[in-house]
C-alpha positions in Angstrom: 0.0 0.0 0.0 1.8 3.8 -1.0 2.1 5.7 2.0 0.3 8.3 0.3 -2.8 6.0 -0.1 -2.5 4.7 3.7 -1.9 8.3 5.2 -5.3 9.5 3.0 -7.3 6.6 4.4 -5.6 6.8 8.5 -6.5 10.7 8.2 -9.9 10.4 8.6 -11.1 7.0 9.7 -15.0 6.0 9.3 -16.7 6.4 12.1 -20.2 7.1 11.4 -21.1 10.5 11.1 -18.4 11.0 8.5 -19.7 8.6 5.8 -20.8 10.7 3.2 -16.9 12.3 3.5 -15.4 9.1 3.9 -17.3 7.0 1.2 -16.2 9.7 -1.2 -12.5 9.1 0.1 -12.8 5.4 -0.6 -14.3 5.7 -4.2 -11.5 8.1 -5.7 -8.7 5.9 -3.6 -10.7 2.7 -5.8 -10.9 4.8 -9.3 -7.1 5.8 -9.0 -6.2 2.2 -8.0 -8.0 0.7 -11.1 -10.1 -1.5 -8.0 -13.5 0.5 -8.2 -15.4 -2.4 -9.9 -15.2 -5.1 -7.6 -17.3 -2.9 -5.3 -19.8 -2.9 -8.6 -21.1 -6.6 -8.1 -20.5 -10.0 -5.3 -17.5 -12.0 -6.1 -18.1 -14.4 -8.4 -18.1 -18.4 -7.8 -14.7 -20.3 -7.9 -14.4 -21.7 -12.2 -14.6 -25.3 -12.9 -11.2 -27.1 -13.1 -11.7 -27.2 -16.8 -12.7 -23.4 -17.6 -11.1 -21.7 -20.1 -7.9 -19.7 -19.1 -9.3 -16.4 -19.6 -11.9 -17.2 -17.4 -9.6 -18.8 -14.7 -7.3 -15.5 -15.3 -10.5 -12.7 -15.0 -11.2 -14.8 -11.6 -7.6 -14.4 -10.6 -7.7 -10.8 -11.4 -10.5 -9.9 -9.6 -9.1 -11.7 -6.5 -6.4 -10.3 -6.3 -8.0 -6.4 -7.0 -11.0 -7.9 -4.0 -8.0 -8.3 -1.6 -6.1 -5.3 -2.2 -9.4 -3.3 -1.6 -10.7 -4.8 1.1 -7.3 -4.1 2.9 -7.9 -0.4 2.0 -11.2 0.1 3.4 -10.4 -2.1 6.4 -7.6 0.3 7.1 -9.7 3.1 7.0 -12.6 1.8 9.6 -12.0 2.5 13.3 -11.1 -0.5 15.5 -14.7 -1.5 16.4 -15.9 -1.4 12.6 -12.6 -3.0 11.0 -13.2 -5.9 14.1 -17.0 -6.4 12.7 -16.0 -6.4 9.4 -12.7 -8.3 9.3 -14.2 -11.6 8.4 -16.2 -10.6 5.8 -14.6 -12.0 2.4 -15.4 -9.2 -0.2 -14.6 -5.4 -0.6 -18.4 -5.5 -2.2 -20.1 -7.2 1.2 -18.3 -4.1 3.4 -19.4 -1.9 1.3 -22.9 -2.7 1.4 -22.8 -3.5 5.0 -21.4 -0.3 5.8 -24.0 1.6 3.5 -26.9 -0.3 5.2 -25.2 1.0 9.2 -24.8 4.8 8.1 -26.5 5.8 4.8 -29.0 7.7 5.1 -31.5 9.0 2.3 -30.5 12.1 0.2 -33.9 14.0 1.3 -33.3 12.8 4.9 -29.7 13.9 4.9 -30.7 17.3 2.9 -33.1 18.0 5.8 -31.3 17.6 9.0 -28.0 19.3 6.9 -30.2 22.4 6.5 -31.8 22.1 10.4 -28.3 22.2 11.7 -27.3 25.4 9.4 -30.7 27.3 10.0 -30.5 26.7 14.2 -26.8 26.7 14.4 -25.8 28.8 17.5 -21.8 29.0 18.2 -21.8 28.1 22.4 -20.4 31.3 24.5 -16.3 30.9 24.8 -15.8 28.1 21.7 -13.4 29.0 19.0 -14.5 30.2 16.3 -12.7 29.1 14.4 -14.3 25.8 15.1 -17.7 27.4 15.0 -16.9 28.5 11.2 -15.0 25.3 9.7 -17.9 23.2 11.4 -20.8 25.1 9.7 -18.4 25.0 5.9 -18.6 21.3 6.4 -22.6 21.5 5.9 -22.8 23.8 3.5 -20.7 21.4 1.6 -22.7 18.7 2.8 -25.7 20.6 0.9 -23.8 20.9 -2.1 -22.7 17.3 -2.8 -26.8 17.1 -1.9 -27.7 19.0 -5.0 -28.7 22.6 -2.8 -25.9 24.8 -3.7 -25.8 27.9 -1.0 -24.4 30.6 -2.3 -21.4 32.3 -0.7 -23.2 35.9 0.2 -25.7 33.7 1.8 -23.0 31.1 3.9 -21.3 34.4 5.4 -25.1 35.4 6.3 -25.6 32.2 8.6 -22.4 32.5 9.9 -22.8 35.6 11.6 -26.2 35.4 12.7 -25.3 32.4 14.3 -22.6 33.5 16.6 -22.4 34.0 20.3 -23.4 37.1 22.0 -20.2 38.4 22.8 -19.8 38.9 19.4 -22.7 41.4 19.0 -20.5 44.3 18.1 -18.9 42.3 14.8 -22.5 41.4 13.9 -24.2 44.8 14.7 -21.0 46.3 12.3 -21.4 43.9 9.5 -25.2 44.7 9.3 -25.0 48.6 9.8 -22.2 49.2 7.3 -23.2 46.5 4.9 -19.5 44.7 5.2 -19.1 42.7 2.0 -16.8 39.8 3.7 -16.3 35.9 1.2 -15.5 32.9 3.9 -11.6 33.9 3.7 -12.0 37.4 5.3 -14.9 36.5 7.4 -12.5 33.9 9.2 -10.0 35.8 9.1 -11.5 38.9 11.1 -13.4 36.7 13.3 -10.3 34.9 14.7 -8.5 38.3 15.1 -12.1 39.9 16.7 -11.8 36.6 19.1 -8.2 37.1 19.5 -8.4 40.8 20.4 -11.5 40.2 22.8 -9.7 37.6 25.2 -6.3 40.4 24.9 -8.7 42.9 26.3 -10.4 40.7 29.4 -6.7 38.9 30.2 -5.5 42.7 30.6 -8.6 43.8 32.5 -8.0 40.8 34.5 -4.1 41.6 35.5 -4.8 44.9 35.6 -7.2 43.8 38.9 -5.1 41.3 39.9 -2.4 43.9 40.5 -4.4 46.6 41.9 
């Protein structure tokens, strides 16, 4: 296995609520490795002793290409998944049996992706930088969902939905109609956040040494 392909699928191991990110991992680490079809169909049976060599060699093949990607996506499960699924004889059988645990329907998915960006709320004293990154992932969620959001409109959620001690940089994007993309808007929250915790650690040394 290239250490490129192992690092890609150790990064981010399947756990459950990352399918949708992981499955997509798995699929262009199969196309690039020419394996993607033996996740198509179920193995086929064993040939006869007397079957043509072709046959004997496609069976080979397709062996060989079954082992090498069911070694990849057991190396990319978490310990309690690879363990359930380590017996299981085909990359096609995981596959399926993974889909069956965590897929969930494209209108189902659509619908809690779009409750979670709607009623977002970033908790009093978490990073926002967090808070930002986490609400990027579901508006890409959306996308690869068929409901493109557009950029004007992500920056729009963001702000609304973040903590009350950042009333000032919402009240100032609102009044002076601040144009930000997700790059600036990042970028000046983490310095607003940054400045903010400057100002109550000075306040709080300054009472310290009085």
């Amino acid at each position: 296995m290239a250490i490129a392909t192992l690092s890609l699928l150790t990064t981010d191991k399947l756990t459950g609520e990352n399918y949708t990110r992981w499955k997509n991992t798995i699929n262009t680490i199969m196309i690039i490795n020419d394996f993607h079809f033996v996740l198509m169909e179920d193995h086929p049976p064993i040939p006869a002793h007397n079957a043509p060599r072709n046959v004997q060699e496609a069976y080979e093949h397709l062996t060989r290409a079954n082992e090498e990607a069911r070694t990849y996506i057991l190396a990319s499960l978490n310990k309690v998944l690879a363990k359930k699924h380590e017996f299981i004889l085909t990359a096609h059988e995981i596959m399926e049996s993974l889909r069956g645990m965590f897929e969930q329907s494209s209108a189902q998915l659509m619908h809690d992706t779009l409750k979670h960006i709607f009623n977002a709320r970033m908790q009093e004293g978490a990073s926002v930088r967090e808070h930002v990154l986490n609400m990027m992932v579901h508006f890409n969620v959306a996308e690869m969902n068929g409901l493109s959001i557009h950029e004007t409109s992500q920056v729009s959620f963001i702000v609304e939905s973040l903590s009350e001690s950042f009333l000032h940089f919402r009240s100032n994007v609102v009044l002076n109609r601040i144009d930000y993309n997700m790059t600036t808007l990042l970028n000046e929250l983490q310095t607003f956040q940054f400045l903010m915790k400057s100002k109550e650690q000075k306040g709080e040394e300054n009472v310290a040494s009085t």
